[in-house]
BALUM-212765 format. One record per residue (C-alpha): residue number from 1; residue in three letters; x, y, z. Coordinates in Angstrom, 2 decimals, decimal comma. Each point is the difference from the previous one (the first is absolute). Layout:
+-----+-----+---------+---------+---------+
|   k |   r |       x |       y |       z |
+-----+-----+---------+---------+---------+
| NUM | ALA |       X |       Y |       Z |
...
+-----+-----+---------+---------+---------+
END
This chain:
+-----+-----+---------+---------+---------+
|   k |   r |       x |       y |       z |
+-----+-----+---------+---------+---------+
|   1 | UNK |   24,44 |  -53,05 |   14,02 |
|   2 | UNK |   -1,89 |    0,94 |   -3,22 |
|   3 | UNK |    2,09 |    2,94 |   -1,47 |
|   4 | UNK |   -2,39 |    3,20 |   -1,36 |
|   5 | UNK |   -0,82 |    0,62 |   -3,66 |
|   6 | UNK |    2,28 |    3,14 |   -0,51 |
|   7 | UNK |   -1,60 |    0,45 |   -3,35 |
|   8 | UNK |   -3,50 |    0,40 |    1,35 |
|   9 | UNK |    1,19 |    1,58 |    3,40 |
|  10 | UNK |    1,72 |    2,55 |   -2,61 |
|  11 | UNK |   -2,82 |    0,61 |   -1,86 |
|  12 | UNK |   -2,20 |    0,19 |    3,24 |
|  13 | UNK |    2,32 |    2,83 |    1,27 |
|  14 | UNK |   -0,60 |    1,84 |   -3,19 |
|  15 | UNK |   -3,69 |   -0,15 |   -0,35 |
|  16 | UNK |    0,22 |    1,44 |    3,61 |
|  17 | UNK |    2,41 |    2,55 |   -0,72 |
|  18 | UNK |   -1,71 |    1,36 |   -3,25 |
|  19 | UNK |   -3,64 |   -0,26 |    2,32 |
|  20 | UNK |    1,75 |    1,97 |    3,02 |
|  21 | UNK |    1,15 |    2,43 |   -2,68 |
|  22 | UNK |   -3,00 |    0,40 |   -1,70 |
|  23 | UNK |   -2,03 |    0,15 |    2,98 |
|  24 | UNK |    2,64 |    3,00 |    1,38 |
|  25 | UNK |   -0,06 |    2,04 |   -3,10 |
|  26 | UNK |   -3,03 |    1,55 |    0,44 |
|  27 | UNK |    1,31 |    1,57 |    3,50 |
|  28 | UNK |    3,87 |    1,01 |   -1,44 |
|  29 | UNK |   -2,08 |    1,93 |   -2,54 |
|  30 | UNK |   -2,08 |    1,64 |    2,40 |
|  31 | UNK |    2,99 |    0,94 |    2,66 |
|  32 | UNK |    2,05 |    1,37 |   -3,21 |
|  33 | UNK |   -3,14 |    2,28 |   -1,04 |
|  34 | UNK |   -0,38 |    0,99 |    3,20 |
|  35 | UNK |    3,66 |    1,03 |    0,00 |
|  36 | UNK |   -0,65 |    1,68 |   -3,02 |
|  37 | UNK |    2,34 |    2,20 |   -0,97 |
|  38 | UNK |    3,41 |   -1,04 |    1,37 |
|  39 | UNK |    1,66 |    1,71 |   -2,56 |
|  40 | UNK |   -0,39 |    2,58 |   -2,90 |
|  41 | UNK |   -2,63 |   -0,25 |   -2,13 |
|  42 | UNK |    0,62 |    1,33 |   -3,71 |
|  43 | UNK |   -2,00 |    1,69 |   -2,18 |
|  44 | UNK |    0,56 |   -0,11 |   -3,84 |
|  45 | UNK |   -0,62 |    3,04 |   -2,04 |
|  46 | UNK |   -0,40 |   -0,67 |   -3,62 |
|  47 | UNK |    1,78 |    2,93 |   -0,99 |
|  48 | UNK |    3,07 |    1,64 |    0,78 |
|  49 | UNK |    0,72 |    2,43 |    2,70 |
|  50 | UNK |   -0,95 |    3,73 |    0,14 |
|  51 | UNK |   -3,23 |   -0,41 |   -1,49 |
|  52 | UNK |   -3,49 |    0,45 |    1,13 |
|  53 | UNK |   -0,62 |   -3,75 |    0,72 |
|  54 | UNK |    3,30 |   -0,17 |    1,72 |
|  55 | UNK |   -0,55 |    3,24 |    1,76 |
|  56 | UNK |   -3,61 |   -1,37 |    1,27 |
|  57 | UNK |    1,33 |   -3,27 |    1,63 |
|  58 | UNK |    2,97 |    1,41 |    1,96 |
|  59 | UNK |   -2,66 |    2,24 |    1,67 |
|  60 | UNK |   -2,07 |   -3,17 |    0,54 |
|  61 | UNK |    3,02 |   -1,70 |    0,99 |
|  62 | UNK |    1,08 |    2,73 |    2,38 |
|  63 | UNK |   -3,19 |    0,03 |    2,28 |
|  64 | UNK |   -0,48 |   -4,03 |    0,07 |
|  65 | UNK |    3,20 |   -0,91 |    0,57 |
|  66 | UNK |   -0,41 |    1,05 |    4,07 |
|  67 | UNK |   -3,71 |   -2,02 |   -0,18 |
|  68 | UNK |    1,68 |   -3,29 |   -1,34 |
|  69 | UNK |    3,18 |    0,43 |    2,82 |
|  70 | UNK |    2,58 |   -0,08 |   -3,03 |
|  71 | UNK |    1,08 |    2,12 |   -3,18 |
|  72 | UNK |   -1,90 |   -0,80 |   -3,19 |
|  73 | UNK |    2,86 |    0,45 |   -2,40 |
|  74 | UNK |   -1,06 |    1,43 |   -3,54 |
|  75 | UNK |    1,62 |   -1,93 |   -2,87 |
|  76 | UNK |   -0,69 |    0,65 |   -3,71 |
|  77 | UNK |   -0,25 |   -2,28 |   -2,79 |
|  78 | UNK |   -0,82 |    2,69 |   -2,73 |
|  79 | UNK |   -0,90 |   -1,75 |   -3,80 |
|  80 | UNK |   -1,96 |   -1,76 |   -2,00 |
|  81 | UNK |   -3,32 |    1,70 |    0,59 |
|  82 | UNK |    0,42 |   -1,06 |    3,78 |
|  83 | UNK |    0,91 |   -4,01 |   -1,26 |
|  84 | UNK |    2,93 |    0,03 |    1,28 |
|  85 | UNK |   -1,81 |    0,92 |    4,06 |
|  86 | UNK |   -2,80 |   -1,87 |   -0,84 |
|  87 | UNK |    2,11 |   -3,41 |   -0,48 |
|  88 | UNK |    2,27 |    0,53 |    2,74 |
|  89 | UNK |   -2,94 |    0,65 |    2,73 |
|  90 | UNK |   -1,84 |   -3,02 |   -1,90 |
|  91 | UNK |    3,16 |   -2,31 |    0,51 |
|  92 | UNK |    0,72 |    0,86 |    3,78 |
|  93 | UNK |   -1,19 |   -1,80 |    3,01 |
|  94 | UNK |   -3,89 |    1,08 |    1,21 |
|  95 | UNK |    2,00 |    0,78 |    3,78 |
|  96 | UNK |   -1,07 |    3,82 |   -0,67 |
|  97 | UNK |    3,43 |    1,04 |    0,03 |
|  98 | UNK |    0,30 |    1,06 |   -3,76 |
|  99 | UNK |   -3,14 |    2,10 |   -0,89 |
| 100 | UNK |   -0,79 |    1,70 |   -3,10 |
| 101 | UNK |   -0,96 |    3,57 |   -0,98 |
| 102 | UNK |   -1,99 |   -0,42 |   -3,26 |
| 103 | UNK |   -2,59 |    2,44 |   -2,17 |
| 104 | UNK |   -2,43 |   -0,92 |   -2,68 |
| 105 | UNK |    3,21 |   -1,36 |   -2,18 |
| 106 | UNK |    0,98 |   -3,15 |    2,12 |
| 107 | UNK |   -3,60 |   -0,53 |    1,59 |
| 108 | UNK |   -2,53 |    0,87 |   -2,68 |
| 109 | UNK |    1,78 |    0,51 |   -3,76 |
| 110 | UNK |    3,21 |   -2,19 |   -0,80 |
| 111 | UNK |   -1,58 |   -3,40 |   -0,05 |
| 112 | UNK |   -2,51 |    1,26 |   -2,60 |
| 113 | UNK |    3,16 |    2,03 |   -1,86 |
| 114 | UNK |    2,99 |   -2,32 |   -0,01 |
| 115 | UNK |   -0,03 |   -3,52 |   -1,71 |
| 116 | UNK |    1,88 |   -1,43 |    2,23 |
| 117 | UNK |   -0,39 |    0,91 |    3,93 |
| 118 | UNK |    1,49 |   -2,33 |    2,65 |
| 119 | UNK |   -2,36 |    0,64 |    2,89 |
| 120 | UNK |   -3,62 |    0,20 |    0,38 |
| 121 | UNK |   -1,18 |    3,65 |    1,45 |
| 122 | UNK |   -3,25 |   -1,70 |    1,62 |
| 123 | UNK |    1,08 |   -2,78 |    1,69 |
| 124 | UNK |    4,07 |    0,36 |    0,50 |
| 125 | UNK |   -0,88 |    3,58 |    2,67 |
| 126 | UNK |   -2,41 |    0,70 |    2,27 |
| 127 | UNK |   -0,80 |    4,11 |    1,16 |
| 128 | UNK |    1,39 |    1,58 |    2,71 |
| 129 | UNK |   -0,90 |    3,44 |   -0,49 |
| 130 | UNK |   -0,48 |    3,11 |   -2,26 |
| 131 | UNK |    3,05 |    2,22 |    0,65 |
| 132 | UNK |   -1,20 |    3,09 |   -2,20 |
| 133 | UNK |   -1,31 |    0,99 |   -3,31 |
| 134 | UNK |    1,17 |    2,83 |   -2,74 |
| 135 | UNK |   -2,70 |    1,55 |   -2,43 |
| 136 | UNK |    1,18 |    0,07 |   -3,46 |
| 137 | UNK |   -1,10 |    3,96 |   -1,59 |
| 138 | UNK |   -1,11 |    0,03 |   -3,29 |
| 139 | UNK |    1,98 |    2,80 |   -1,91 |
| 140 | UNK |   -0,01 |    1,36 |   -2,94 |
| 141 | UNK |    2,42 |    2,50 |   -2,23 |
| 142 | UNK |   -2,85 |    3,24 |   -0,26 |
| 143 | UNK |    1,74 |    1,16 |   -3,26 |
| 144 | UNK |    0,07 |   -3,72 |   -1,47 |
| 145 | UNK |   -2,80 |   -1,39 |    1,71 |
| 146 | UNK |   -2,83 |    3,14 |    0,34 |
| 147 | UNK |   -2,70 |   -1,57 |    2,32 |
| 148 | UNK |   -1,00 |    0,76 |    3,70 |
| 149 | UNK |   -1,33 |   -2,65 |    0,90 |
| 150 | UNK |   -0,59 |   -4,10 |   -0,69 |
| 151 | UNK |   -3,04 |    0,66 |   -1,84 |
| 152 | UNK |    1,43 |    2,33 |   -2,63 |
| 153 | UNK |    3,18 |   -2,18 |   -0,05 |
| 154 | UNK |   -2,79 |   -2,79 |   -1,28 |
| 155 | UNK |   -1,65 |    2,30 |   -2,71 |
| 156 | UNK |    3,53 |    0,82 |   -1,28 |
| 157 | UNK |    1,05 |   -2,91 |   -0,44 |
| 158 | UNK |   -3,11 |   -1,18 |   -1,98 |
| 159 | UNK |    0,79 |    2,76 |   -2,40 |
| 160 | UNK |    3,71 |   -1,10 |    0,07 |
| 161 | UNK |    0,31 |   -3,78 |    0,03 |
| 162 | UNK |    4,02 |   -1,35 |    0,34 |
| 163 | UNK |    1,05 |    3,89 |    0,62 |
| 164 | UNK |    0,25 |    0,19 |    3,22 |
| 165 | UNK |    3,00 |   -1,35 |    1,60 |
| 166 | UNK |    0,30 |   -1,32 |    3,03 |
| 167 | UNK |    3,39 |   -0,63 |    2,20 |
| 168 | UNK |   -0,04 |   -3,53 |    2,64 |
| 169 | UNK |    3,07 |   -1,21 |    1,44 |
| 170 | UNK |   -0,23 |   -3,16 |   -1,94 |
| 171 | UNK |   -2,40 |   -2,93 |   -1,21 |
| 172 | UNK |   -1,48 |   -0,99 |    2,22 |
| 173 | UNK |    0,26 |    2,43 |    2,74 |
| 174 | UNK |   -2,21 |    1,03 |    2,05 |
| 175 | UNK |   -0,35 |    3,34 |   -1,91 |
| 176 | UNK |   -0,18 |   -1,63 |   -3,11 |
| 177 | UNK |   -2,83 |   -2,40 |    1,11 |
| 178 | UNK |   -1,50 |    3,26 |    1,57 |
| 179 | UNK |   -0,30 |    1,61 |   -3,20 |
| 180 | UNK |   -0,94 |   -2,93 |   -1,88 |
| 181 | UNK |   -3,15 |   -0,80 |    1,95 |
| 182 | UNK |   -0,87 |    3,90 |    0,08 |
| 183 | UNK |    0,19 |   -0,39 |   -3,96 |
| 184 | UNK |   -1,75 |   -2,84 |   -0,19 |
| 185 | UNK |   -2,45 |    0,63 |    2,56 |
| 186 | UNK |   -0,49 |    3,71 |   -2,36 |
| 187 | UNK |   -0,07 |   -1,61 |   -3,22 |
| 188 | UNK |    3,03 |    2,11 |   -1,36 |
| 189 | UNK |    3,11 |   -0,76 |   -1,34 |
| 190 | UNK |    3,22 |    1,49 |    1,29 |
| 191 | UNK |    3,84 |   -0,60 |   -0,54 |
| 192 | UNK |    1,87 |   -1,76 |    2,04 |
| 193 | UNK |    3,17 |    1,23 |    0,16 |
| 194 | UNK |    2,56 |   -2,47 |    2,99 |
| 195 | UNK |    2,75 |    2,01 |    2,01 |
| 196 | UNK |    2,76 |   -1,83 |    2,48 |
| 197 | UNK |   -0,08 |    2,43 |    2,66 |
| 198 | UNK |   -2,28 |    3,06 |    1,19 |
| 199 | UNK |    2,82 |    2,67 |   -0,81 |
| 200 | UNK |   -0,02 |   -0,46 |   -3,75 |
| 201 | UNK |   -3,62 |   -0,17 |    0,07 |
| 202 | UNK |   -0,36 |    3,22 |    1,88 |
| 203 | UNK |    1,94 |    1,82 |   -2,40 |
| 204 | UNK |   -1,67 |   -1,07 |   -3,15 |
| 205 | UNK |   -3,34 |    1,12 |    1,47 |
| 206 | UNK |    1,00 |    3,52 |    0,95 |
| 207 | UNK |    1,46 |    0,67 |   -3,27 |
| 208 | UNK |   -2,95 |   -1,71 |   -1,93 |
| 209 | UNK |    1,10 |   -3,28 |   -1,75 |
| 210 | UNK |   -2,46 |   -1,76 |    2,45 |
| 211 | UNK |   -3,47 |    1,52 |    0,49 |
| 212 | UNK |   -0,88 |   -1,87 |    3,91 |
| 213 | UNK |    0,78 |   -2,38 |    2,45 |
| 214 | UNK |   -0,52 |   -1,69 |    2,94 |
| 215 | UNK |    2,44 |    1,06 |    2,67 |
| 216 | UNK |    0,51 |    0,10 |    4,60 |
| 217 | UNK |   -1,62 |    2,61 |    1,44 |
| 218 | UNK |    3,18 |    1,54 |    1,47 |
| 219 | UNK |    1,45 |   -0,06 |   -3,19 |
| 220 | UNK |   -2,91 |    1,61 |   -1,82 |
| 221 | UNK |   -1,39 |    2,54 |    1,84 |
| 222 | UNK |    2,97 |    2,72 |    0,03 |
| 223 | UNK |    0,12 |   -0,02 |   -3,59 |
| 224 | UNK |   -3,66 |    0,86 |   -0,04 |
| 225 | UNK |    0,07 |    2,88 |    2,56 |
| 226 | UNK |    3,03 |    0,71 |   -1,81 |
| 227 | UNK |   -2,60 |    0,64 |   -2,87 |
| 228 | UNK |    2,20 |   -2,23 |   -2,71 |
| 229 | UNK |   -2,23 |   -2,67 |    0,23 |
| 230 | UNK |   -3,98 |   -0,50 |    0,41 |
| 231 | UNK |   -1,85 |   -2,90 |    2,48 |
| 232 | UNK |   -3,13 |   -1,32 |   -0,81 |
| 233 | UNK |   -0,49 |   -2,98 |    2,39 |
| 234 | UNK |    1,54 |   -2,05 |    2,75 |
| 235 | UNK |   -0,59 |   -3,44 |   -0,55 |
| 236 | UNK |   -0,42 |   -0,97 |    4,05 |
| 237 | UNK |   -3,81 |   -1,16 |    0,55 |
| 238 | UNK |   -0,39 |    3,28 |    2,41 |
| 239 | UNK |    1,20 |    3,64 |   -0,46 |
| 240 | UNK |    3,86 |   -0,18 |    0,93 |
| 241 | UNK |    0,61 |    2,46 |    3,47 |
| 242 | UNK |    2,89 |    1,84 |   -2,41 |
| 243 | UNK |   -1,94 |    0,61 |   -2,73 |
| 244 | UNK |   -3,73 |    0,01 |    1,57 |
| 245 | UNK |   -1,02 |    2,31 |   -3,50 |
| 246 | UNK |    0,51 |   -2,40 |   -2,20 |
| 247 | UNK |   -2,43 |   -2,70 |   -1,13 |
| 248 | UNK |    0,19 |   -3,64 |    0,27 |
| 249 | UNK |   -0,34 |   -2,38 |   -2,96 |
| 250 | UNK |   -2,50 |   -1,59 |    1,49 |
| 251 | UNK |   -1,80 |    3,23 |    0,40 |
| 252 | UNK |    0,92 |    0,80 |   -3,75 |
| 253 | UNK |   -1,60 |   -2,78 |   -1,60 |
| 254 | UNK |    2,01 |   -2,93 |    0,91 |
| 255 | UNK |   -1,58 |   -2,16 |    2,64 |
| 256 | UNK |    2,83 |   -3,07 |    0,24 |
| 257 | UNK |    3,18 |    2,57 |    0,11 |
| 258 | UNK |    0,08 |    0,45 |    3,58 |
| 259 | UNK |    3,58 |   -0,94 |   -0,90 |
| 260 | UNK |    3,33 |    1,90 |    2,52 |
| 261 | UNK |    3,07 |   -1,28 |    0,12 |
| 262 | UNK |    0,05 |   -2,25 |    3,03 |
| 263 | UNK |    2,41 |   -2,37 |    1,69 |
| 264 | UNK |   -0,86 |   -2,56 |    2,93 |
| 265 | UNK |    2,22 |   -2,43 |    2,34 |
| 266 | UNK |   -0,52 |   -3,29 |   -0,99 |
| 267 | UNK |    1,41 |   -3,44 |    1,67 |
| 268 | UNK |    0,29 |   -3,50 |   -1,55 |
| 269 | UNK |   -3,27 |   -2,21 |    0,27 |
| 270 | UNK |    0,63 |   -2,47 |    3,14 |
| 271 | UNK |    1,55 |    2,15 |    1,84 |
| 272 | UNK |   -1,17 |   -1,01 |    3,89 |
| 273 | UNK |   -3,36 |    1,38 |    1,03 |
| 274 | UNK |    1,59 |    2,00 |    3,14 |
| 275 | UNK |    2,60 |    1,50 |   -2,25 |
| 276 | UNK |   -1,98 |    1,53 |   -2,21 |
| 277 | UNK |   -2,68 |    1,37 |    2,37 |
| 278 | UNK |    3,07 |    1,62 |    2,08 |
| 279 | UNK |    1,03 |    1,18 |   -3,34 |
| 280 | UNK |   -3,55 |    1,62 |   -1,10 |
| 281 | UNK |   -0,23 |    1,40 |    3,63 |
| 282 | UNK |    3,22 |    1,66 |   -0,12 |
| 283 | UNK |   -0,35 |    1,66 |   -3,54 |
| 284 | UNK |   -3,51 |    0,67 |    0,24 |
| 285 | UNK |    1,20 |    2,53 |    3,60 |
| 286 | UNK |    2,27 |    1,65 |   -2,46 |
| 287 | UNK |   -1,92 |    0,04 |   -2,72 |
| 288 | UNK |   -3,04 |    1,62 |    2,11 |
| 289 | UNK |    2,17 |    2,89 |    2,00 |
| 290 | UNK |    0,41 |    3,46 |   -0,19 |
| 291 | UNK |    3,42 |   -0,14 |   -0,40 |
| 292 | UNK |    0,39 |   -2,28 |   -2,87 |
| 293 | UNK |   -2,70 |    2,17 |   -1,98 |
| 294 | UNK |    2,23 |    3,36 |    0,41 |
| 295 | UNK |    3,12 |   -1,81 |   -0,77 |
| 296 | UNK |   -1,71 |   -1,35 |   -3,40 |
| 297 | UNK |   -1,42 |    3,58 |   -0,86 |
| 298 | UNK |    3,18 |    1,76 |   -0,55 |
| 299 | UNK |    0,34 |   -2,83 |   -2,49 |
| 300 | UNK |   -3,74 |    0,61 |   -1,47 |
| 301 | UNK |   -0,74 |   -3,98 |    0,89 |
| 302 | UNK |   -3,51 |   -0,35 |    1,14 |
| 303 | UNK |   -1,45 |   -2,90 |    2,55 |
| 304 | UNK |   -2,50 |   -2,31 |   -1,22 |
| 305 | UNK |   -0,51 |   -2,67 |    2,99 |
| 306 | UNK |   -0,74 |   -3,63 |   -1,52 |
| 307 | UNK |   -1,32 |   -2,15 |    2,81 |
| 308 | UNK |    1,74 |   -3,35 |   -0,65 |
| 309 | UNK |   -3,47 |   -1,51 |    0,41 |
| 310 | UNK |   -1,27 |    1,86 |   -3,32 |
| 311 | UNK |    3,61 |   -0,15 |   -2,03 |
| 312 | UNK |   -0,71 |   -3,39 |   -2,02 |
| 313 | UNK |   -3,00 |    2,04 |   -1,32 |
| 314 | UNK |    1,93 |    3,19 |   -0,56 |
| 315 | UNK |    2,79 |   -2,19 |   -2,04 |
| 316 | UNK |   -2,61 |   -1,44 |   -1,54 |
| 317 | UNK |   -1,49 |    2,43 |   -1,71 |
| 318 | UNK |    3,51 |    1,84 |   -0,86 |
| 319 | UNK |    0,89 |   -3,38 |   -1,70 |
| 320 | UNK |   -3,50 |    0,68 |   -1,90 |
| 321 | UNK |    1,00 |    3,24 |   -1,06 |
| 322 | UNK |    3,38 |    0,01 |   -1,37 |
| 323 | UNK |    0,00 |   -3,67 |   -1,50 |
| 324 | UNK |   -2,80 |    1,73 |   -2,03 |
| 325 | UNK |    1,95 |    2,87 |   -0,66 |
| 326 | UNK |    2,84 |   -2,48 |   -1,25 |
| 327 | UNK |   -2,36 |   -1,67 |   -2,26 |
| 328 | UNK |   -1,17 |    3,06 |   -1,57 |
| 329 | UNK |    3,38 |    1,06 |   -0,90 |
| 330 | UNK |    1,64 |   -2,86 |   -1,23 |
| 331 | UNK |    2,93 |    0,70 |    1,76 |
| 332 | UNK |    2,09 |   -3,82 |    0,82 |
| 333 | UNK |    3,53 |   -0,28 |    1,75 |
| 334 | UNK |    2,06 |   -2,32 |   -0,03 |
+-----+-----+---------+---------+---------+
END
């Protein structure tokens, strides 16, 4: 009896098992998607807790969580400009179970800012949804800074080149880069002058060492009606519904700085076709109701729906605008 050739039987048996598993793959992917979620899914806040951002997600995370059939837990990751989120979301598994909650930092500024950046904002996430968006007010110090409006803000700073300070909460923020391309865009020269947090800032600019800044709406608007400090401009690409009287920078002059604060839901790039589309469905009924719109109002957040069919467009074009507000600053990282 002519024994077999275990060798090739063995490799035989392996060529079929890597086929049959190749050929089954496909279909465990699909069940587990279809599953999808059998657990928590997380969402990563770049900044730490009690803020605006934070504040913004645990109201998205409050509504979806019944849509997706479990709790979406909030975690934050605060630092680095949003690094620190950014790579951890970027180093996950594309399952959809670790999203990320990300603004014009992660998605559209710190690749052009820092030297070094570990993940690519373009091709490492792909767009869930827009959860909300905060205008940024234009203020200025009346007795420091005495102008009424964007225009004569301009003129005076023609006449006063350097003079006018300006407070951002750091290079390479967003206010910063706000400012900058406002300057640039002007043809005037301001001073910078970089703060670590919005408290210090506040109180330099009521008591004069700053002249303006870029600050939230909530923030801004009860020291104007206050009558300690003066708005000139909202820098949200339509009148803001809390401040409806004041201008836009668009409308002042400044065509490209249809520029709020916003923050989306992103997931990692892979993740499964049916996960994502449950995901976009789910956050796009939130995102869309009554109810989330009232609960973001008391916080002076604003919707601004992003279909996921038009988002590589809309990232696009932030990318545009703030690496070219990087460049004409100067401003590098490390």
């Amino acid at each position: 009896m002519k024994r077999p050739n275990l060798p090739a039987l063995g490799l035989e048996l392996s060529r079929r098992t890597v086929l049959g598993a190749a050929l089954s793959a496909p279909f465990v992917l699909k069940a587990r998607a279809q599953e999808y979620p059998t657990r928590n899914p997380r969402l990563i806040v770049p900044f730490a807790a009690g803020g605006p951002t934070d504040t913004l997600t645990r109201i998205a995370a409050e509504r979806v969580s019944p849509l997706l059939g479990q709790q979406a837990v909030v975690e934050n990751r605060a630092g680095a400009g949003g690094n620190i989120a950014g790579e951890l979301v970027a180093r996950t598994d594309a399952d959809g179970y670790t999203l990320l909650v990300a603004g014009q930092a992660i998605l559209a500024i710190n690749k052009a800012l820092y030297k070094k950046i570990s993940y690519d904002p373009a091709t490492d996430f792909t767009f869930i949804g827009m959860l909300g968006v905060i205008a940024n007010v234009l203020l200025v110090n009346p007795k420091t800074v005495p102008v009424n409006s964007v225009a004569e803000l301009i003129d005076l700073a023609k006449k006063k080149p350097g003079e006018i300070s300006y407070g951002s909460n750091g290079p390479g923020s967003l206010t910063h880069l706000t400012t900058a391309i406002m300057a640039h865009q002007a043809g005037i020269e301001l001073l910078h002058v970089p703060y670590q947090g919005a408290a210090p800032l506040t109180t330099d600019l009521l008591a004069g060492r700053i002249g303006m800044t870029f600050t939230a709406a909530s923030a801004a608007m009860p020291l104007v009606r206050s009558g300690q400090l003066r708005a000139l401009a909202v820098t949200t690409g339509k009148r803001s519904r809390f401040s409806p009287e004041l201008p836009t920078l668009v409308e002042s002059g400044f065509p490209t700085l249809d520029a709020p604060t916003w923050f989306g839901v992103v997931a990692r790039s892979k993740t499964p076709a049916p996960i994502l589309a449950k995901l976009r469905k789910d956050f796009n009924t939130v995102i869309t109701s009554e109810d989330y719109a009232k609960a973001l109002e008391k916080q002076s957040i604003e919707i601004m729906v992003v279909p996921p069919e038009t988002s590589d467009e809309f990232l696009a074009k932030e990318r545009k605008l703030w690496s070219d507000a990087v460049k004409v600053t100067g401003v590098s990282l490390d």
